[in-house]
C-alpha positions as CSV (number, residue, x, y, z in Angstrom):
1,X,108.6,86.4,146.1
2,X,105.7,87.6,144.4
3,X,102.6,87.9,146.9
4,X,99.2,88.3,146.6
5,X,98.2,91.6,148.3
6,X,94.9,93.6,149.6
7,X,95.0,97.3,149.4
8,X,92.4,98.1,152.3
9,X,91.0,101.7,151.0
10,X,92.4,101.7,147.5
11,X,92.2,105.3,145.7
12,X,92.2,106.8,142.1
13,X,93.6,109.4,143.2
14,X,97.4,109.7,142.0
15,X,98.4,111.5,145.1
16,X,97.4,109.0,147.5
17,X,99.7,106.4,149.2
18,X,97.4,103.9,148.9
19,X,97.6,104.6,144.7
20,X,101.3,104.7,144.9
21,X,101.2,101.8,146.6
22,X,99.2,100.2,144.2
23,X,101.7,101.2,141.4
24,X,104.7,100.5,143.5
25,X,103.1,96.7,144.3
26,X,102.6,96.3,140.1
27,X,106.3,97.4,139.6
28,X,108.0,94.7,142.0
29,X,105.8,91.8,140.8
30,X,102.6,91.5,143.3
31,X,99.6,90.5,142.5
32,X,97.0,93.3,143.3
33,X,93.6,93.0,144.9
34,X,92.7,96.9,145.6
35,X,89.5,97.2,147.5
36,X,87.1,100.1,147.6
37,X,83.4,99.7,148.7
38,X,82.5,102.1,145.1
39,X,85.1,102.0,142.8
40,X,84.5,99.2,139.9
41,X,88.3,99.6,138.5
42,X,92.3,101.6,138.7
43,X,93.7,102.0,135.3
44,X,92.1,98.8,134.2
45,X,92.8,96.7,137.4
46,X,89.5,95.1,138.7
47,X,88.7,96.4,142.2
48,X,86.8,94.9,144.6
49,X,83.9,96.1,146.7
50,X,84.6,94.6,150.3
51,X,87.5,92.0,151.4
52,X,84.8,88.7,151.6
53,X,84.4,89.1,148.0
54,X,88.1,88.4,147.5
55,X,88.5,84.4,146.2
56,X,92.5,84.8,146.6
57,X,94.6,83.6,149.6
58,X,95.6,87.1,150.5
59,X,99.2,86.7,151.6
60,X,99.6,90.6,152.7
61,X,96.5,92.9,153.6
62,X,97.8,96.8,153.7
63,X,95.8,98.9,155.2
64,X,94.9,102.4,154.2
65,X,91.6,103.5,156.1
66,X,91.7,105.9,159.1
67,X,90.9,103.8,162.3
68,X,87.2,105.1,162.6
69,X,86.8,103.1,159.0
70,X,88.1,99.8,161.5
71,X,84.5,99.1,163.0
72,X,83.9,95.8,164.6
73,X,82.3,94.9,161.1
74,X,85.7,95.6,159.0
75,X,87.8,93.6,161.9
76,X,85.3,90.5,161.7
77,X,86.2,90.9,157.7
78,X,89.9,90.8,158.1
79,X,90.0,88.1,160.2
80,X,87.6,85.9,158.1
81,X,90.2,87.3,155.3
82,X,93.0,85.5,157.2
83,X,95.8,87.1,155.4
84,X,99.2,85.9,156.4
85,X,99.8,89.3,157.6
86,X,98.5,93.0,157.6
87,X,100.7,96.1,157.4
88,X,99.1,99.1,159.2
89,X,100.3,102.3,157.2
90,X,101.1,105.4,159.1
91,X,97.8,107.0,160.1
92,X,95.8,103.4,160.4
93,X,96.8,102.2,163.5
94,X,94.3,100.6,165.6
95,X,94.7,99.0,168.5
96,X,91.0,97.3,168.4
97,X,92.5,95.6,165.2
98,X,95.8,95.1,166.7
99,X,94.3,93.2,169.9
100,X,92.0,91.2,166.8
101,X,95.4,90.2,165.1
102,X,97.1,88.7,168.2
103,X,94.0,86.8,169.4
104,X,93.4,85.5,165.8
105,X,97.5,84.6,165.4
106,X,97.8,86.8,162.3
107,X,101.1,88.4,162.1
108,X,100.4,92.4,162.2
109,X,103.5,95.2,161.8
110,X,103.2,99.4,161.9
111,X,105.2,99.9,158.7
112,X,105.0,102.0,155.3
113,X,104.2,99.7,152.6
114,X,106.3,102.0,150.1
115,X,109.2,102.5,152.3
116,X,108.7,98.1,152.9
117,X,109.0,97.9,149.2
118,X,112.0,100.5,148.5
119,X,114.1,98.8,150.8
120,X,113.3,95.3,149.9
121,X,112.1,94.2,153.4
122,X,108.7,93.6,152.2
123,X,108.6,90.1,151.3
C-alpha cells in the first residue's frame, strides 16, 4: 500500500540513512515528504522546512534526528502532525517522544526504516 511518509531530518548527503531512505521509499511506491529546516529540494523532490508546513495526512513519520533535535517544540509538532505512526531509526530514540506518542494514542515502533522496507514489513 503506498503511504504518505515524513522523513524527519532528511539529508543530501548519499551516505546518510535518512537519503537511502529517501531513495528506498521512491523505489517501493511512497509518497515522500522529506523535511529539513534549510534545504529547498533532493534530486528535484520538494523538501519541506518544518513538519506544520506539511498539507498531507502523513500516514508514516520516520525519524532521523538525534534526540537532543526532539525538544518540547519538535514533540508539540509531531503530535499536531498526527501521523498514523512514527518509526524511530536506530540512534533517535527518545523516550520524552515516546511517553508523547502513548499519551497522544499514536502508534510509535524502534525499527530501521530500510531494514522495514527490505523485508516488506513496512506497510
Amino acid at each position: 500500500m503506498k503511504e504518505n511518509v515524513a522523513i524527519l531530518g532528511a539529508s543530501q548527503k548519499a551516505e546518510r540513512y535518512s537519503y537511502k531512505a529517501l531513495q528506498m521509499l521512491l523505489e517501493y511506491g511512497h509518497n515522500v515528504f522529506p523535511v529539513h529546516p534549510v534545504l529547498q529540494e533532493i534530486e528535484g523532490h520538494k523538501v519541506y522546512p518544518s513538519l506544520s508546513s506539511i498539507d498531507e495526512k502523513i500516514d508514516t513519520l520516520t525519524v532521523y534526528v538525534s534526540p537532543k533535535w526532539l525538544t518540547p517544540d519538535m514533540i508539540s509538532e509531531i503530535l499536531a502532525l498526527n501521523p498514523g505512526r512514527v518509526i524511530m531509526n536506530p540512534g533517535t530514540e527518545s523516550s520524552s517522544l515516546k511517553e508523547a506518542l502513548d499519551q497522544a494514542g499514536i502508534s510509535w515502533l524502534e525499527a530501521c526504516t530500510l531494514v522495514l522496507l527490505r523485508t516488506k514489513q513496512f506497510s
